[in-house]
N, C-alpha and C positions, 0 to 999 in steps of 0.2 A: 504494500500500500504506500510506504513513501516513497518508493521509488516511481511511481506516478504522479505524484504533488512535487512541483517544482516551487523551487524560491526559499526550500532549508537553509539556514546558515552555517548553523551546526549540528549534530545530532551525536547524539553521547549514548553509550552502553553501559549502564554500571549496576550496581545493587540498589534495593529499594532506599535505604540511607542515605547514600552517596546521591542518587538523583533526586531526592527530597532536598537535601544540602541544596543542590544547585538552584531548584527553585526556590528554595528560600533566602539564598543568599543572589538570586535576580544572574544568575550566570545563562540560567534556560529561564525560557518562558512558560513552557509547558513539559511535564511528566508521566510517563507513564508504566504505573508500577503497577507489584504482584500484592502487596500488602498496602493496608493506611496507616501513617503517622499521624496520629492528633497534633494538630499545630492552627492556631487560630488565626493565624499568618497564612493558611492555605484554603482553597475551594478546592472539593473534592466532587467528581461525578462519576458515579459508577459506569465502563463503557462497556465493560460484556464478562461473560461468569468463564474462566478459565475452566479449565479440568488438568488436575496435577496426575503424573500415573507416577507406578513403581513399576523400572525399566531394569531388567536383568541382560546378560548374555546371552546369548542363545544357548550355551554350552550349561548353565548355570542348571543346578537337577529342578528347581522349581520353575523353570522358562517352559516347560511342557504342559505344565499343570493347569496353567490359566488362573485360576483361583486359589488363593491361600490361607487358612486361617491368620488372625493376629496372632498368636499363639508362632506357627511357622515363618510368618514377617520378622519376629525378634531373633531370630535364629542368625537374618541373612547381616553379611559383613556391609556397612551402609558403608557410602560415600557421600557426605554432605556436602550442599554448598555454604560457603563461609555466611559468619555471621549477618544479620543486613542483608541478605537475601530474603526478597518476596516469598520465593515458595519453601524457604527454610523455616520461615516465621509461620505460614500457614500450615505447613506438616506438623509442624510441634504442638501448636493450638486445636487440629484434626487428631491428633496422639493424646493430649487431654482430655478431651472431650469422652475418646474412650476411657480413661483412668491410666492410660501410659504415661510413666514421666519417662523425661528425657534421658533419667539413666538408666534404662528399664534399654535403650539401643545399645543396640551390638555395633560401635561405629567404630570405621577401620581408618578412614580417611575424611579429613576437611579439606576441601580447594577451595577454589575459585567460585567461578560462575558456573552456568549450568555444560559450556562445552565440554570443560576440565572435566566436570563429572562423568559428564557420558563418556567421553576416551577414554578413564580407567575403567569403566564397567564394560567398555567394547573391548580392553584388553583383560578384562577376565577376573576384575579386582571387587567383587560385590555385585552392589547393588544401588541403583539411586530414587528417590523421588524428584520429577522432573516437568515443566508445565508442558503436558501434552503437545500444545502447537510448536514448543519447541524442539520437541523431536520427532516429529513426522521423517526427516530424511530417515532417519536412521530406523523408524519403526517399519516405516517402509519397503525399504532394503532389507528389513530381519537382521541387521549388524546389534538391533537392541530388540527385546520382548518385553510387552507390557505385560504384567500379571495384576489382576484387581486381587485388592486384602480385603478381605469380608470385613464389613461393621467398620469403616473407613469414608469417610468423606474426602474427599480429596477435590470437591472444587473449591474457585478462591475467585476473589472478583478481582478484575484490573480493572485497575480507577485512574484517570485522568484529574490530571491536577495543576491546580496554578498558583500563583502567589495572589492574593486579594489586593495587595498594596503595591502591584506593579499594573497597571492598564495594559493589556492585551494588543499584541499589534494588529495590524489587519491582513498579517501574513497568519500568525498564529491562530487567529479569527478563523480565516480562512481553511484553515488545516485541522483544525477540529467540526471544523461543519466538510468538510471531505473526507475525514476520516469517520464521523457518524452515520453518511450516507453509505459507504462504503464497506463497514466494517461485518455485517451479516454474509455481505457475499464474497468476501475473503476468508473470513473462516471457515464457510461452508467449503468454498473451494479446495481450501488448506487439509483440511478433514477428509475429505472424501477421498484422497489421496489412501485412508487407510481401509479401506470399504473394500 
């Protein structure tokens, strides 16, 4: 989708934190994360309900299973993504929710972002929780296997967001009413890739 809206200036990759930071400290104008930070300084609109999976190997002994108790999810060696990650903050609070705490993970490794993660689970290293549209290449191609955990929520909203105390350009204006129009029939497209 952004690569068809013309007139970005900049566009930044980072963890939910880090791109909060920026719109807060007016470096971007607009953000778009996996989690929300309370901040009174910010407007917040929810633009569409994510779905996180847990992506194994192929080689992995539960990648054939499809389905796994929570009970056999604490078993697998995790790969998280570092703190200030969107979907690191929503799998923890979906883990609560069922009565898991966080020590309650078998976690073998922390990185990065979500690429980092998948690379050690494509080479053989675990397991990760990961946002779905983020890994279609590779759910696609089978180099990764989703397996749903029973009794697991694992969707999360991405929300768009701005600073209240910066006025909106008419570029950024602009780019939020193309990406609202837009946004159903990119996902669907995106998705259906797994069908």
């Amino acid at each position: 989708m952004v690569c068809d809206f013309t007139g970005f200036r900049t566009l930044k990759v980072g963890d939910t934190n880090e791109i909060t930071d920026l719109v807060l400290n007016q470096s971007l104008e607009i953000g778009f994360v996996g989690s929300q930070r309370r901040d009174s300084h910010l407007i917040f609109q929810l633009f569409f309900e994510d779905e996180m999976a847990l992506v194994l190997s192929p080689n992995h002994p539960f990648a054939k299973k499809g389905h796994i108790s929570l009970e056999e999810f604490l078993t697998i060696l995790l790969i998280l993504q570092q703190q200030g990650a969107g979907v690191r903050e929503t799998f923890i609070e979906a883990l609560k929710a069922q009565g898991v705490n966080f020590s309650d993970l078998n976690i073998f490794l922390e990185l990065g972002l979500q690429d980092s993660t998948k690379s050690a689970v494509m080479a053989g290293f675990g397991g990760t929780v990961i946002s779905k549209l983020g890994g279609v290449g590779e759910l696609e191609s089978g180099r990764l296997v989703e397996v749903i955990v029973e009794d697991l929520d694992f969707s999360r909203p991405q929300v768009l967001y701005y600073n209240r105390m910066l006025p909106l350009s008419n570029i950024a204006s602009d780019f939020i009413k193309f990406a609202d129009a837009n946004k159903e029939r990119v996902i669907s497209d995106y998705l259906s890739r797994l069908k």
